[in-house]
N, C-alpha and C positions, 0 to 999 in steps of 0.2 A: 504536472509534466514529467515529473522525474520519478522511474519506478525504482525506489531504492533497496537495494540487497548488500552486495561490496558499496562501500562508499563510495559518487558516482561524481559528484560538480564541488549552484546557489542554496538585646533587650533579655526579655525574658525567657527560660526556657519551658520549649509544649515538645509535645512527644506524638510523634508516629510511630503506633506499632504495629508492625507487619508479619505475619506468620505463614510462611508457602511451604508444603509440601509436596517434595520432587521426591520421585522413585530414582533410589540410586539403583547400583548393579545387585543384582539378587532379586528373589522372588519375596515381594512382598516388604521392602526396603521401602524408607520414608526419608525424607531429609526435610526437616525443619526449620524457617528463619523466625526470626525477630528481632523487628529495627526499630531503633529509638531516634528519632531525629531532632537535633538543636537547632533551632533557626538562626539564634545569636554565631551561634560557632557556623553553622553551615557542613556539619558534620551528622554521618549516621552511625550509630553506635549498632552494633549487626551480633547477633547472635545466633551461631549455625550448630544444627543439631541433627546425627545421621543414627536413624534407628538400627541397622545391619554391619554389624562388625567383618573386619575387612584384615586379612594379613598386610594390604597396601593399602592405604584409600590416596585421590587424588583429587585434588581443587584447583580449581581454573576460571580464570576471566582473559576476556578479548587483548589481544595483543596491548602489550603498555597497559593494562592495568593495577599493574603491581605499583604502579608509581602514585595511586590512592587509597593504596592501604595501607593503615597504620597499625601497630601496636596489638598483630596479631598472636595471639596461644591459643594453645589446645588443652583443654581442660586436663589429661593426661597424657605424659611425655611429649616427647615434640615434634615440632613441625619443620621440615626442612623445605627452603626454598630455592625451587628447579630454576625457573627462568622469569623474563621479563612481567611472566602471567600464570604461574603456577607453582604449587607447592604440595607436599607430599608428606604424608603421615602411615608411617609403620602401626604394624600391633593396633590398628582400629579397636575400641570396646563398642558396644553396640550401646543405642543412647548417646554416647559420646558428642562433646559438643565444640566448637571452635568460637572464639568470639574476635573481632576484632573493629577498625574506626575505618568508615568511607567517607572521603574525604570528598561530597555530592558535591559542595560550592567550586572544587580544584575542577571536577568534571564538566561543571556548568563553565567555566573560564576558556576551556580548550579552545583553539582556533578553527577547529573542524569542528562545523554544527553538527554533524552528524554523531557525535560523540556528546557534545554537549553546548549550550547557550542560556540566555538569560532574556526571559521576554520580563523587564521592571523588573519585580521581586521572587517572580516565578522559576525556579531553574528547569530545564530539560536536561534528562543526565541520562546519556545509554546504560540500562538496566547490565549488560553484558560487561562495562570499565571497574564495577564496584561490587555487583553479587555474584559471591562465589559461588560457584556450580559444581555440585558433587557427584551427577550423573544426569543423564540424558531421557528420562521418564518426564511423565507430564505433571505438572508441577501443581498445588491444591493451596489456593493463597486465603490469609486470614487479612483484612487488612481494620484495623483502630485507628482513627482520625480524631485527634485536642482541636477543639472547638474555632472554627474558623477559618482550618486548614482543609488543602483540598487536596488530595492524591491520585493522578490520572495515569495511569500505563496502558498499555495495549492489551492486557491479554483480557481473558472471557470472564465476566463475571457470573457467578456461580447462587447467587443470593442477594436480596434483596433488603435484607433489614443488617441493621449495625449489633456486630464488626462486618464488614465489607468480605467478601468471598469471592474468588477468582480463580480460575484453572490457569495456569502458564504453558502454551505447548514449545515443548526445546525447538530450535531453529540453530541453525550453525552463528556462530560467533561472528560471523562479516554480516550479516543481516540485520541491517538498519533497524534499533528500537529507541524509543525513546519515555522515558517517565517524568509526567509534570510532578512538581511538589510546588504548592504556594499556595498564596488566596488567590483564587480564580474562582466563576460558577462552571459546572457539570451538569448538561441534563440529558435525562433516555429518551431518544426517539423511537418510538416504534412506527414501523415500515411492515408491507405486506415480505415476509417470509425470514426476518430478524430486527433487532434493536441494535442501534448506534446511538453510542455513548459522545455527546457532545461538549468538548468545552472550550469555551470563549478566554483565550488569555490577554491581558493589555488592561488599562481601562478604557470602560464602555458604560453605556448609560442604559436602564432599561431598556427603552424603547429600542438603542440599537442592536442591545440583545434577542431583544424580537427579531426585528429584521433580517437579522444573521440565521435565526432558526429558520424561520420561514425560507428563505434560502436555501438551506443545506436540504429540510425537507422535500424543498420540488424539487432541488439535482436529485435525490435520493429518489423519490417518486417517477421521475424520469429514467433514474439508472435502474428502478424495478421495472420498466415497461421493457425489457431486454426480454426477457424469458418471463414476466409476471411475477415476478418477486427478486427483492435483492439476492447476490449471490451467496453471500455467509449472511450467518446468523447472528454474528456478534461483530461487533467493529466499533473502532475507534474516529474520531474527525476532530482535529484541536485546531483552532482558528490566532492565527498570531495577527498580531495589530501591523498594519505596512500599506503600500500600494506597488502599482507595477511603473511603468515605464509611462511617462506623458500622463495620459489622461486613464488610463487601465487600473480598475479599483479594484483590481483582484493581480497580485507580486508572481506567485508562481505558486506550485502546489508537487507534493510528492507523495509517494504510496508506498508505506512502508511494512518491511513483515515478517521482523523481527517479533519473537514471542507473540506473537499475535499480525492481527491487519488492521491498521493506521495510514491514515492520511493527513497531513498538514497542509493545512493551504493558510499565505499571507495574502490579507486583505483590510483592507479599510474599512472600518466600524461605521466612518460614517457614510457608506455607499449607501443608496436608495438600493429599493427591492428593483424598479426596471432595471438600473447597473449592474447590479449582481444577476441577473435572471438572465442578462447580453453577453453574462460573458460564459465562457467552455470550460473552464478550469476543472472545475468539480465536479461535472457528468465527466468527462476526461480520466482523472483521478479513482472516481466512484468504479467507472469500466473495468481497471486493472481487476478486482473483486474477480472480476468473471474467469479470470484464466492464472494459472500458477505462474510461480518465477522460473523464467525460460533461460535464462544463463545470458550475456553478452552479443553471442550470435545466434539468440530468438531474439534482440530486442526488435526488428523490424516488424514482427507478429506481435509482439504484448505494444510498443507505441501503435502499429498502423491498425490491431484492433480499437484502443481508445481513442483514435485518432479519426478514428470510421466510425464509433459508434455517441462521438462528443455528438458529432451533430445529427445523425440518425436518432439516439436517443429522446435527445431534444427536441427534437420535433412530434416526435410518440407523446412527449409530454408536456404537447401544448407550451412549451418555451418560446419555439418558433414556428413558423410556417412551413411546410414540405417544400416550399419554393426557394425559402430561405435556404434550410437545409441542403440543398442541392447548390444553391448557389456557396455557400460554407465549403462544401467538400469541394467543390472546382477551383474555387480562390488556395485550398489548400494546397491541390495537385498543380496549382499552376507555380505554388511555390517550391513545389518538389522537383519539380520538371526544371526550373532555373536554376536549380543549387544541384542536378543532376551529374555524379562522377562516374565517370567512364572508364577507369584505370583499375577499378576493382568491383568486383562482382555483389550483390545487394548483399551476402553474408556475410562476407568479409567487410563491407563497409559497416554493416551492423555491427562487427568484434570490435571496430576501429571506429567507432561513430564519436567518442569522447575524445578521442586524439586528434580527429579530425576536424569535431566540430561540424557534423554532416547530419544533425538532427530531421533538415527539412528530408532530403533526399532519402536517410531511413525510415521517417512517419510516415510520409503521404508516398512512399513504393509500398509499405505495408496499408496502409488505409488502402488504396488500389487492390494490394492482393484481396481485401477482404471483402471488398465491393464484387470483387469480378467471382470469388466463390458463391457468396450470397445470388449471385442474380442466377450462377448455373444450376446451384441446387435448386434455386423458386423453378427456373425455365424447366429443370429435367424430371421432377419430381412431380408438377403440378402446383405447385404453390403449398406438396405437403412436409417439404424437407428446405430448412436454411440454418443460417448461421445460429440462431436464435436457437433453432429448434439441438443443434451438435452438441452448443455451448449448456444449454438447461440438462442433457444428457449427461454429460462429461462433468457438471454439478452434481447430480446426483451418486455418480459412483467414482470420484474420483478427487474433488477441486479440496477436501479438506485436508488431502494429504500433504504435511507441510514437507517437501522436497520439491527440487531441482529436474525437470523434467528440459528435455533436450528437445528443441525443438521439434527435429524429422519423429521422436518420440509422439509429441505431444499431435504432431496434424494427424500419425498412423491411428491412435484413439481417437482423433474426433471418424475420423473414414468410419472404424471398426465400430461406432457408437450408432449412425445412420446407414452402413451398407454403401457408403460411396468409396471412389477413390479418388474426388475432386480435390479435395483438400491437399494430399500427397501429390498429386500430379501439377500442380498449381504452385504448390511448395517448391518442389525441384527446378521448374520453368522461372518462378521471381529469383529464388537465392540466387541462380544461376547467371541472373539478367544482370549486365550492365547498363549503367544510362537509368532513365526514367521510362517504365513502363507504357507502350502506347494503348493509348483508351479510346480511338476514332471509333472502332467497331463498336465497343461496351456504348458510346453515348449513342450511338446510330440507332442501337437496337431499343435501346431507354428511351430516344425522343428527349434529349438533351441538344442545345443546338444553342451556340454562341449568337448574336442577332448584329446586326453592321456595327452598335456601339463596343461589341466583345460583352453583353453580358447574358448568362446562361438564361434559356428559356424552357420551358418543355413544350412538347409539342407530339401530338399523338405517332405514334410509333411500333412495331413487333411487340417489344415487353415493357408498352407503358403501364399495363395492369401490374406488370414487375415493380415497378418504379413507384408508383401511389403505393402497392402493399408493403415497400419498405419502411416508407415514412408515415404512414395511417395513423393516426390517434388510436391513441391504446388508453 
């Protein structure tokens, strides 16, 4: 549910060594790590190493994280410290190296998950509170694992046999990451058009590690019937042990994209496969994939796309019924429509969605906008231009770029990718809109139609052929 970028809401000693490779400033500059981790102490012993001598050089971790660093030098002369998260070294030699202790367990303790927590013996530690960053290049990671430890981050794995290989792409410092260390299992999924990296934290029992895979693979399977393949090629999915509210065996789920793209979702290990298969969380989640981080006032566009394609999706892939599906998106709108504010315009309730607490009214105004593009492109096109068709576009020549795309930005590239201007003109008319979007005409013309109990029917109509090819088996 939660696309996270700025933080938004819910014995003996073994040794991890890790070795990345970021391009600092300069052509052909490297930076070097290697971490040694104590599980007793709960500490990472870090060793930084920057190939490109520098008259300045400068080092930096995310706001407050100077307060887990310990006991840092510069192998020659010194290092002075700027502020709350950075420090600054004269006379660079090239090779040059910094060593210092991250304090991972102090990180796992924080009272904001999003920084850091503890699933048992596993911690979650924001990669950005603890490893210092010496420029802004893509990062080339070595990673070494002492027997029975498991090491999960987000970013791309780069190889296949041990030591462990990883590219890291820089992301701004607000950008939600997180890296497991503990005993947990990891396994590769491969999916039509990339591999996710999967791992089950909590204890669990075999068998319910199966059933969690098989899981993640049909939301995954479903979230590749969007455009016929997932939308990156590399991705993260770490599963925490919990449940949701009442009888919901699936807590809540977020999509994160820092150094990489990550999604966690908490759930119950011991849920059955129909439980998990009933619920949206993870096609929901999976969807974010398809479109960049839109800033605060796009989130009605990145939630009402996931929000419109939970259950579209799912029904493409055989999860539910096209009946279902249709009945899903209407129970949705009907909760956007009750939670509908009329004092401010859908963008500005979008900037103000977390202050307000206005989640229903910004998902399902955007799930609506993206319904109502969908059906115009199928009706004006012929069935040869949709959402589907913009979004697999805007993949191709754009979706890897890790920045901040503004929304009126992001609908003028989808226009410019198919030759419409649906998108743009559709845009202007919702952000604009107060209140909850009316959809009389949209269902008239789809053969949607409430029946004397109030529940959604279809029923032959103008673009019912519209309607069946949204939700078709794929």
């Amino acid at each position: 549910m939660r696309n996270v970028h700025p933080a938004i809401l819910p014995g003996s000693r073994a040794a991890i060594a890790v070795a990345l490779g970021i391009g600092a400033a300069g052509a052909g500059a490297a930076t070097r790590y290697a971490l040694d981790y104590a599980p007793d102490t709960e500490q990472m012993r870090v060793q930084l190493c920057v190939d490109a001598a520098a008259s300045r050089r400068e080092f930096r971790l995310h706001r407050g994280g100077a307060a887990f660093v310990a006991d840092l030098e510069r192998e020659h002369g010194a290092i002075e410290r700027v502020d709350d998260a950075g420090w600054r070294a004269a006379d660079w030699r090239a090779g040059e190296c910094l060593s210092y202790v991250a304090r991972v367990g102090a990180v796992a303790n924080s009272r904001d998950h999003d920084i850091g927590s503890r699933v048992g013996g596993t911690l979650l530690v924001a990669p950005q509170q603890w490893l210092l960053r010496a420029g802004d290049e893509a990062a080339e990671v070595r990673v070494t694992l002492p027997p029975g430890y498991a090491f999960a981050p987000p970013w791309t794995p780069s190889g296949e046999r041990e030591p462990r290989r990883y590219v890291v792409t820089p992301t701004p410092f607000s950008w939600a990451a997180l890296v497991a260390i503990g005993r947990f299992e990891e396994t590769k999924l491969d999916m039509p058009g990339g591999s996710v990296r999967l791992a089950v934290l909590g204890e669990t029992t075999p068998a319910q590690r199966d059933t969690l895979q098989q899981w993640v693979r049909r939301a995954l399977a479903a979230t590749a019937s969007g455009y016929g393949e997932l939308p990156l090629p590399q991705t993260q999915v770490v599963l925490l042990p919990g449940k949701g509210c009442g009888d919901k065996v699936v807590g809540f789920g977020q999509s994160l994209r820092g150094q990489g793209n990550a999604v966690h979702i908490r759930v119950d290990p011991a849920a059955t496969l129909e439980q998990l298969d009933a619920d949206w969380t993870a096609v929901h989640e999976f969807s974010h994939w398809a479109h960049p981080y839109l800033g605060d006032d796009g989130a009605w566009l990145a939630e009402g796309l996931a929000s419109y394609w939970q259950n579209v999706l799912r029904a493409r892939g055989g999860l539910m019924t096209p009946r279902r599906a249709w009945q899903q998106l209407d129970a949705g709108f009907a909760r956007g429509r009750g939670a509908a504010v009329v004092d401010l315009t859908l963008a500005e309730l979008s900037d103000a969605m977390h202050a307000r607490r206005a989640y229903y009214a910004v998902y399902w105004s955007g799930a609506a906008y993206w319904l109502d593009v969908d059906v115009t492109l199928r009706r004006d096109s012929g069935g040869a231009l949709s959402v589907d068709e913009a979004l697999k576009r805007f993949h191709a020549c754009c979706l890897a770029r890790k920045r901040e795309w503004g929304a009126a930005e992001f609908v003028e590239k989808l226009d410019g990718l198919i030759g419409s201007d649906v998108f743009r003109t559709r845009y202007r008319e919702y952000a604009q809109r107060r209140g909850f979007p009316p959809l009389d005409t949209l269902y008239e013309r789809l053969g949607l139609r409430h029946d004397d109990g109030g529940k959604l029917q279809t029923v032959d109509a103008a673009d019912a052929g519209i309607r069946d090819a949204i939700m078709r088996r794929r």
